[in-house]
C-alpha positions as CSV (number, residue, x, y, z in Angstrom):
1,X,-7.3,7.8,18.9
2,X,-9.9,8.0,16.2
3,X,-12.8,10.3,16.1
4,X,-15.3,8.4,14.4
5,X,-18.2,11.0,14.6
6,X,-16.0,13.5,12.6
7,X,-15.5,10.7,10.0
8,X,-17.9,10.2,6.3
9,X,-15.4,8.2,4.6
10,X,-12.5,6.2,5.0
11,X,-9.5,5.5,3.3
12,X,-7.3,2.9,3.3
13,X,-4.1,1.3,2.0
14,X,-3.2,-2.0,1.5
15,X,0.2,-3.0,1.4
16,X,1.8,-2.6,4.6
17,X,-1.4,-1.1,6.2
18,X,-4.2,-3.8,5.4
19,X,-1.4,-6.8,4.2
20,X,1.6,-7.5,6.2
21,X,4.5,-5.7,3.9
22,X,7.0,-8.5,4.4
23,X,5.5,-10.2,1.5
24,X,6.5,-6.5,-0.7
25,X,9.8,-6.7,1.1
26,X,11.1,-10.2,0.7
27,X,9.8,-10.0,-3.1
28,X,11.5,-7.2,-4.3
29,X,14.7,-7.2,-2.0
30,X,15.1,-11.8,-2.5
31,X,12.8,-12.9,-4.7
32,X,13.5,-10.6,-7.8
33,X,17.3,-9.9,-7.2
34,X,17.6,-14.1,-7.1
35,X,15.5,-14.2,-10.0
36,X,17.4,-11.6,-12.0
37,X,21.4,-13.0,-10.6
38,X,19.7,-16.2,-12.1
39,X,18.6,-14.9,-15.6
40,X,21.6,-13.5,-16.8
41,X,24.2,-15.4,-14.9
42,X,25.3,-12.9,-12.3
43,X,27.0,-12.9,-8.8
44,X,23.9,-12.6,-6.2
45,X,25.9,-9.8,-4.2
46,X,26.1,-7.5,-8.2
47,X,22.8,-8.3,-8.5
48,X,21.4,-7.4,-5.2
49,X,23.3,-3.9,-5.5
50,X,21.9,-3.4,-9.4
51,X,18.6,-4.1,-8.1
52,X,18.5,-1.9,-4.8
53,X,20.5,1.0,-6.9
54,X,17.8,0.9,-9.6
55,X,14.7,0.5,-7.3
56,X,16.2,3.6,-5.3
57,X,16.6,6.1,-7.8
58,X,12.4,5.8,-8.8
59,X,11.3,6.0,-5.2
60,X,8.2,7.9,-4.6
61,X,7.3,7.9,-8.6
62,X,4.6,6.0,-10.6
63,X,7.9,3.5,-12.2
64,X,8.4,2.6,-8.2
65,X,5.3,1.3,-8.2
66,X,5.0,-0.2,-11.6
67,X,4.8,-4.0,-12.8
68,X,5.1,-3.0,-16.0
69,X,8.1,-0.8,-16.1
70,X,9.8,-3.2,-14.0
71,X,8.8,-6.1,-16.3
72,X,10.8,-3.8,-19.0
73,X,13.5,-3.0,-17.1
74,X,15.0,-6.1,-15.6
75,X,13.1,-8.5,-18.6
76,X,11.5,-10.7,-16.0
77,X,7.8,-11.1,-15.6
78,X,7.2,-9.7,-12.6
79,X,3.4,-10.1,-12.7
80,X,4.1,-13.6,-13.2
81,X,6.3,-13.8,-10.4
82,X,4.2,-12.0,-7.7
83,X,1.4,-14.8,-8.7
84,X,4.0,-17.3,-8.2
85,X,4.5,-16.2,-5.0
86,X,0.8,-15.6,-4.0
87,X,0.4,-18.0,-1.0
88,X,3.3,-15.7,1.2
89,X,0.5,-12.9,0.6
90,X,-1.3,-12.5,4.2
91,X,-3.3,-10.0,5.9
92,X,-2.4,-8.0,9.0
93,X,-3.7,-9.3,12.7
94,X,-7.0,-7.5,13.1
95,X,-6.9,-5.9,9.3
96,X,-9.9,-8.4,8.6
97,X,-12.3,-7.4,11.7
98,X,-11.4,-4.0,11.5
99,X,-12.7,-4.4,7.7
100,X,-15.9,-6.4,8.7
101,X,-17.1,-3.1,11.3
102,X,-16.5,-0.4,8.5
103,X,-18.5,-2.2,6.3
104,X,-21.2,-2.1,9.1
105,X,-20.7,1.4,9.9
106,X,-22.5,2.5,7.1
107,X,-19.0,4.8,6.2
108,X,-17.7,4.7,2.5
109,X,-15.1,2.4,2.3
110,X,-12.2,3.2,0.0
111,X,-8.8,1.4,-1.1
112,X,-6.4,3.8,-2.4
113,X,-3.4,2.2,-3.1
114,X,-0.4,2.5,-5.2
115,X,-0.1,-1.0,-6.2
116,X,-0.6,-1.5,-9.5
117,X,-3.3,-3.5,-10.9
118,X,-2.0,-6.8,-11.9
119,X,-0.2,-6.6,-8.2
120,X,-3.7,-5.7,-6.9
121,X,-6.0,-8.8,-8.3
122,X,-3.4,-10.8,-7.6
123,X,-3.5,-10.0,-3.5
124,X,-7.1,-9.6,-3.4
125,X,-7.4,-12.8,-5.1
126,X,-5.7,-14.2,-2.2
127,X,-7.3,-12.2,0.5
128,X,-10.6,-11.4,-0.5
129,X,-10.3,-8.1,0.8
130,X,-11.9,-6.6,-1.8
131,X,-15.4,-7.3,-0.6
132,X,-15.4,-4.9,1.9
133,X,-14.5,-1.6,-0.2
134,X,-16.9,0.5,-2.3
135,X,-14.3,0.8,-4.8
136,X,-10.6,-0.2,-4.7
137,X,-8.4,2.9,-6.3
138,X,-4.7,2.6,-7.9
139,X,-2.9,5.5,-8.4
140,X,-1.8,4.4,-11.8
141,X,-5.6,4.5,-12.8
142,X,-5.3,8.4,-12.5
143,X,-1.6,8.6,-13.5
144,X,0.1,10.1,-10.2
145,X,1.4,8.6,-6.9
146,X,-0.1,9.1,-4.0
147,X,2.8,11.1,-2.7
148,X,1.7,14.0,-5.3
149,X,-1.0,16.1,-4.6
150,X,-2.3,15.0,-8.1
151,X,-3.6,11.5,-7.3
152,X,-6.1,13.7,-4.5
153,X,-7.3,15.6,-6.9
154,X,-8.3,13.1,-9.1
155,X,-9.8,10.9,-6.4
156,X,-12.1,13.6,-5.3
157,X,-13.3,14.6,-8.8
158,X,-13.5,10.8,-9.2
159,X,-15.2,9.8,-6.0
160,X,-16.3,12.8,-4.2
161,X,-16.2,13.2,-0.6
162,X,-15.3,15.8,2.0
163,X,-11.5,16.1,2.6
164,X,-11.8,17.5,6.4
165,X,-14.4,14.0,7.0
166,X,-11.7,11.4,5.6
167,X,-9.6,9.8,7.6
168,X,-6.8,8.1,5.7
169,X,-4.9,4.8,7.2
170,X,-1.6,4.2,5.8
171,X,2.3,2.8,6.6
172,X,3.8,5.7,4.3
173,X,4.7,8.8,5.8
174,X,5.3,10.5,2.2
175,X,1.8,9.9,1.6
176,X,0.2,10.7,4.7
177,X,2.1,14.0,4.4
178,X,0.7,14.6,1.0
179,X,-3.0,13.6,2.4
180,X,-2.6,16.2,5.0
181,X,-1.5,18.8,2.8
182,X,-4.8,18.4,0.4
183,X,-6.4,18.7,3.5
184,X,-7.5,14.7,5.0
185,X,-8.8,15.3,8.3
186,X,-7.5,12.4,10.0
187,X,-4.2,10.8,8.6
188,X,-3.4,8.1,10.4
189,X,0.1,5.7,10.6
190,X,0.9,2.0,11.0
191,X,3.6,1.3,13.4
192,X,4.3,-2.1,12.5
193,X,3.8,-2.9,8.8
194,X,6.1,-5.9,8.1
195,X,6.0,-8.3,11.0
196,X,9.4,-10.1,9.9
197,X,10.8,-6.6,11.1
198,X,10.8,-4.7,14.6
199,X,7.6,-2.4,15.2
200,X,9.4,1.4,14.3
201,X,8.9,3.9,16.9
202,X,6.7,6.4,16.7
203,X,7.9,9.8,15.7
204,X,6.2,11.2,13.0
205,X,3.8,13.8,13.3
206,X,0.3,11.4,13.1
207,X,-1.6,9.3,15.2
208,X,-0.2,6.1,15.1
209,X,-1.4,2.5,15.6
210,X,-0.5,-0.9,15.4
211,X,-3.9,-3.2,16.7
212,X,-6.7,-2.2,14.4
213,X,-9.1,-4.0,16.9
214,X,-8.5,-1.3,19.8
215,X,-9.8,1.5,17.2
216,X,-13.1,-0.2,16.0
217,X,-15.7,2.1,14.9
């Protein structure tokens, strides 16, 4: 499914790719909603719908993504929530073998994730995930999503490498379709990123996979 021989560097995401995304999902669909119905004294279902409404129109942006614009927005510390929450964090079955071989291989190990950094110490605080990467990349350190052609730009002038070499793991099909338009040579999807949901079938365009241990380098 993977060609390793045709492969220099790898990149991968974390949430929902390398971390199970039900702990994104329950945060920002419960935890924050319940949080914001309780700060300013709201019915749950109004503030379920003003949260999901205002999420939904900054999808696929930098603010989408941001702890800080959301900390201004809804006037809750959402850092200081996410750390709150810190032990639901986990990683995906196979994520930390899978991890372990790379580092082995001898390949350049690369996060690239659109997290944002207070998000990001806070999970690899609680994973130790970090140790296996060369460097761990947000997109907010170069200003651009990962779903704009931008943030690929910046990556390579920032870490070089060879596009056509790269393969790219990740749960976001905006993203891997932007990877494959710069030019990634292998862009590969997650099929099950949040295990509190049912594995989504596979019909996008990419190589798919769900067990990380039956594509070991």
């Amino acid at each position: 499914m993977i060609d390793w021989q045709s492969v220099d560097t790898v990149l991968l995401d974390m949430d929902g790719t390398l971390l199970d995304l039900s702990f994104d999902n329950w945060f920002w669909q419960r935890h924050v909603p319940e949080a914001y119905a309780r700060q300013l004294g709201l019915p749950q279902d109004e503030a379920d719908r003003i949260i999901h409404d205002w999420i939904s129109s900054h999808q696929g942006t930098l603010n989408w993504y941001c702890l800080d614009f959301w900390t201004d927005e809804l006037g809750l510390e959402i850092a200081r929530l996410k750390s709150e929450a810190r032990d639901r964090i986990s990683v995906r079955p196979g994520a930390e073998t899978f991890l372990q071989r790379l580092q082995a291989s001898g390949k350049q190990v690369i996060m690239v994730t659109n997290a944002h950094r207070d998000a990001l110490d806070v999970k690899v605080a609680q994973t130790g995930i970090d140790q296996y990467f060369h460097e761990l990349v947000s997109s907010h350190d170069y200003g651009h999503p990962k779903e704009a052609q931008a943030f690929w730009q910046h990556l390579q002038r920032h870490l070089p490498f060879e596009p056509t070499r790269a393969l790219l793991v990740d749960d976001s099909l905006p993203v891997l379709h932007s990877a494959k338009l710069y030019g990634i040579g292998q862009p590969v999807s997650i099929l099950h990123p949040d295990s509190s949901l049912p594995k989504r079938e596979h019909t996008d365009p990419f190589v798919a996979i769900d067990d990380f241990e039956s594509v070991l380098p």
